[in-house]
C-alpha positions in Angstrom: 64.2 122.8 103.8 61.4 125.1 102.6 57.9 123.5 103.3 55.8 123.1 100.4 52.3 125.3 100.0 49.4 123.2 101.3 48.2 122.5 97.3 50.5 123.0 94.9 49.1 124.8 91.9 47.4 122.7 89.2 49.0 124.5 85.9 49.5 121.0 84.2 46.6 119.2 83.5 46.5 115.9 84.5 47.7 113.0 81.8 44.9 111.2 80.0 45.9 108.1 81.4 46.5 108.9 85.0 43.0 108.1 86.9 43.4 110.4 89.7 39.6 109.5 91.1 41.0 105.9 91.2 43.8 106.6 93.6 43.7 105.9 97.3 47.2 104.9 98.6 50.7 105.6 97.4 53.4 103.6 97.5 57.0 105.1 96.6 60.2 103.2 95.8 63.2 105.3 97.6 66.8 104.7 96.3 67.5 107.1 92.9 63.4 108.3 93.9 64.2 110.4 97.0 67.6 110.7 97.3 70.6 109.7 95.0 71.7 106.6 95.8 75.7 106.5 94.2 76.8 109.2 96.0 75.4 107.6 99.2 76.9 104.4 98.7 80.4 105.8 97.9 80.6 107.7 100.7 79.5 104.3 103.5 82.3 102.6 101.4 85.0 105.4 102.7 83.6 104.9 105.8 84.1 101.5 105.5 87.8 101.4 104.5 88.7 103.6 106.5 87.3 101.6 109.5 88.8 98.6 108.2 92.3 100.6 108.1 91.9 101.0 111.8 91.0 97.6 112.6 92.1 94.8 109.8 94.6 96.8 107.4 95.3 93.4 105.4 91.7 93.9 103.8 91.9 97.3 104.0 94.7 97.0 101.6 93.3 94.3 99.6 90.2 96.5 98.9 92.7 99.1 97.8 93.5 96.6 94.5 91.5 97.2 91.5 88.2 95.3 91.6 89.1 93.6 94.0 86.0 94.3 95.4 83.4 93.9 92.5 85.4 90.2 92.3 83.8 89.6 95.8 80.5 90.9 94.8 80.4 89.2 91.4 81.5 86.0 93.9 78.8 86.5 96.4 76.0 86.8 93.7 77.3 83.6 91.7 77.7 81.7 95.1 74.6 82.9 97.2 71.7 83.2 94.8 69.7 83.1 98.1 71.0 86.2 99.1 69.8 88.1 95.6 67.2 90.1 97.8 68.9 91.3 100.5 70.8 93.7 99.9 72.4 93.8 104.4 73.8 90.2 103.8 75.3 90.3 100.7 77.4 93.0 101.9 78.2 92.0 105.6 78.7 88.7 103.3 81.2 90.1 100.7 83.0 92.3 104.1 83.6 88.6 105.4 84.9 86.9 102.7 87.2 89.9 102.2 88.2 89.4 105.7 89.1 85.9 105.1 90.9 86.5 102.0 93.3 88.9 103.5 94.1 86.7 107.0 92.0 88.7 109.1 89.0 87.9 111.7 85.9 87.0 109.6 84.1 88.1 112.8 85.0 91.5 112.4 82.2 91.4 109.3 79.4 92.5 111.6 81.1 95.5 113.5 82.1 96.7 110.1 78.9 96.0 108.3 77.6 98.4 111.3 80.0 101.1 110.7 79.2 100.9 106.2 75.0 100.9 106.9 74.8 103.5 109.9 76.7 105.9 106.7 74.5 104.5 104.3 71.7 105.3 106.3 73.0 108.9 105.7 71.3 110.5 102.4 71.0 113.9 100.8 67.7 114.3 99.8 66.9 115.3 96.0 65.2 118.8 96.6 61.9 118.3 95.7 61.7 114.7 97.8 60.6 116.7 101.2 57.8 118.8 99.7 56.1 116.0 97.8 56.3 113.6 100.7 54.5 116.6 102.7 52.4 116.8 100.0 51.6 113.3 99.0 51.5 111.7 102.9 48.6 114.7 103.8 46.7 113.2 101.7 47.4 109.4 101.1 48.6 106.4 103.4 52.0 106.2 101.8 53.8 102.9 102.0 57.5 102.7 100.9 58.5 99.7 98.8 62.4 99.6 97.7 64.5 96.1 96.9 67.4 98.0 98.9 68.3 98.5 102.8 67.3 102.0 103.5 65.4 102.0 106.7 63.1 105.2 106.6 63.3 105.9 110.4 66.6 106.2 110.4 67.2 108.3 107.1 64.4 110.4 109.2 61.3 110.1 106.9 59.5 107.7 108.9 56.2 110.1 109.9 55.6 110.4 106.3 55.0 106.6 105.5 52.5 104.5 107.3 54.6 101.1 106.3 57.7 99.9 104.7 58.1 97.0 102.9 62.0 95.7 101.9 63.0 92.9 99.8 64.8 91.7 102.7 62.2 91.8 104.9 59.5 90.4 102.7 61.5 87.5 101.5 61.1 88.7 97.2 61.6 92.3 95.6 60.4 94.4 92.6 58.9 93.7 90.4 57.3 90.4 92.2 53.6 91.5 92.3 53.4 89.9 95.4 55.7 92.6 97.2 53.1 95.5 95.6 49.9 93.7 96.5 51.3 93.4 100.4 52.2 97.1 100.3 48.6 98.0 99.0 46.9 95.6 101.9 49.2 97.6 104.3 47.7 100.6 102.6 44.2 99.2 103.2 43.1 99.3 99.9 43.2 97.0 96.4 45.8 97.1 93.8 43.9 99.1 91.6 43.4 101.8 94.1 47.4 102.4 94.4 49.7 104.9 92.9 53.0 103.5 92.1 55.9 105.9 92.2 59.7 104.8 91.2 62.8 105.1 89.1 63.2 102.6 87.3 61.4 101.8 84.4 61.2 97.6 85.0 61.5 97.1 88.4 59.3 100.4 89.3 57.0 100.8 86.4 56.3 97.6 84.8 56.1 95.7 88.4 53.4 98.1 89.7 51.8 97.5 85.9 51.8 93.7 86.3 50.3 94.5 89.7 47.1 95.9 88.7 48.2 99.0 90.1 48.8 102.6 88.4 52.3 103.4 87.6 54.1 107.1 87.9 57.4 106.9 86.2 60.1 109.3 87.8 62.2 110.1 84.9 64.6 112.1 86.0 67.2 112.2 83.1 64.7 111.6 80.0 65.4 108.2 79.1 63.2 106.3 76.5 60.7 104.2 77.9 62.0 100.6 76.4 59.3 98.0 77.8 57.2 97.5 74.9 53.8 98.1 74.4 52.7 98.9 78.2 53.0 102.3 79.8 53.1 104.1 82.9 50.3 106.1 83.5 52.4 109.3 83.4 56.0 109.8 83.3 57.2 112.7 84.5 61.0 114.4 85.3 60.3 115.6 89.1 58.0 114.7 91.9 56.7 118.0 92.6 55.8 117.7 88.5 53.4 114.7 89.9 52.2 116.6 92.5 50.3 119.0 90.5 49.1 116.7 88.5 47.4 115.2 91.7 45.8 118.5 92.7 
């Protein structure tokens, strides 16, 4: 991929109520921000079944029935509220009950939970994700905060991030302010110094909001903005868009 120019131009003035003086960290959500996240998981879940064709075809074939599967995870989510953060056990969670279901060896939950998050680990960046990380990590500790299981040193972004901070790891996900406020101390710097940057309008741009931090909504298909009377500080529809707007 085409590295960026060293400072994108500045042809779009800055939004009235982005403070770019105040900013001295970033932190950047990463499913549906960096990469698409759909396509991603469809393609682990092939993976998946096709392992488990190989290895238990009794829940292979009982993950061929129609949602049979979103039964399981509808299941797991009613049944292990504990789990709601952590994204790696509900799944190697719902692979095992599966497993049990169809007669097979509930053991076999970890080898194919393996197989589904070495794929999912597997992404196709959006095109503009690679240049703004270039651009935003030479000149801001980034720290990546996402409620998923993408690990950043595998997907091989991890030189552009100085920390990551999961929802499984950290025991609570967006938009908890407490997952923001440890991502800005990993930063080094206050709330109010950070740039948030994310997808979704709740979890992305009202948790950074309730955080004391600023918030840069990636709105990549022009939705309305439907939280009332806050705001982000800008919205805009690509990440080299933001960029500029950073200087």
């Amino acid at each position: 991929m085409k590295t960026p120019d060293a400072t994108p131009p500045t042809d779009h003035p800055t939004p009235a109520g982005l403070d770019v003086s105040r900013i001295r960290a970033i932190t950047l959500d990463l499913d549906d921000t960096l990469w698409p996240i759909w396509p991603t998981i469809t393609r682990a879940e092939n993976v998946l079944q096709a392992w488990l064709a190989d290895h238990a075809p009794a829940t292979a074939a009982l993950c061929t029935t129609p949602g049979a599967l979103r039964e399981v995870r509808n299941h797991m989510n009613t049944t292990r509220p504990d789990l709601a953060h952590d994204m790696s056990a509900l799944r190697r969670e719902s692979i095992r009950l599966v497993l049990q279901r169809a007669g097979d060896d509930p053991a076999l939950a970890e080898p194919a939970f393996e197989v589904f998050f070495a794929e999912r680990q597997r992404v196709e960046l959006f095109a503009d994700a690679l240049p703004a990380l270039t651009f935003l990590s030479s000149r801001f500790p980034v720290v990546a905060v996402s409620n998923g299981n993408a690990d950043v040193h595998r997907v091989g972004l991890g030189a552009h991030f100085v920390a990551a901070l999961s929802a499984r790891e950290f025991g609570v996900g967006k938009p908890d302010p407490r997952i923001f406020h440890a991502a800005a101390e990993a930063a080094g710097v206050s709330a109010a110094q950070v740039l948030h940057i994310g997808d979704d309008a709740h979890l992305d741009g009202v948790g950074a909001l309730n955080a004391g931090m600023q918030a840069a909504w990636l709105n990549r298909e022009g939705q309305p903005w439907a939280h009332g009377p806050q705001q982000p500080h800008t919205t805009v529809a690509d990440l080299l868009a933001l960029c500029r707007q950073l200087g």
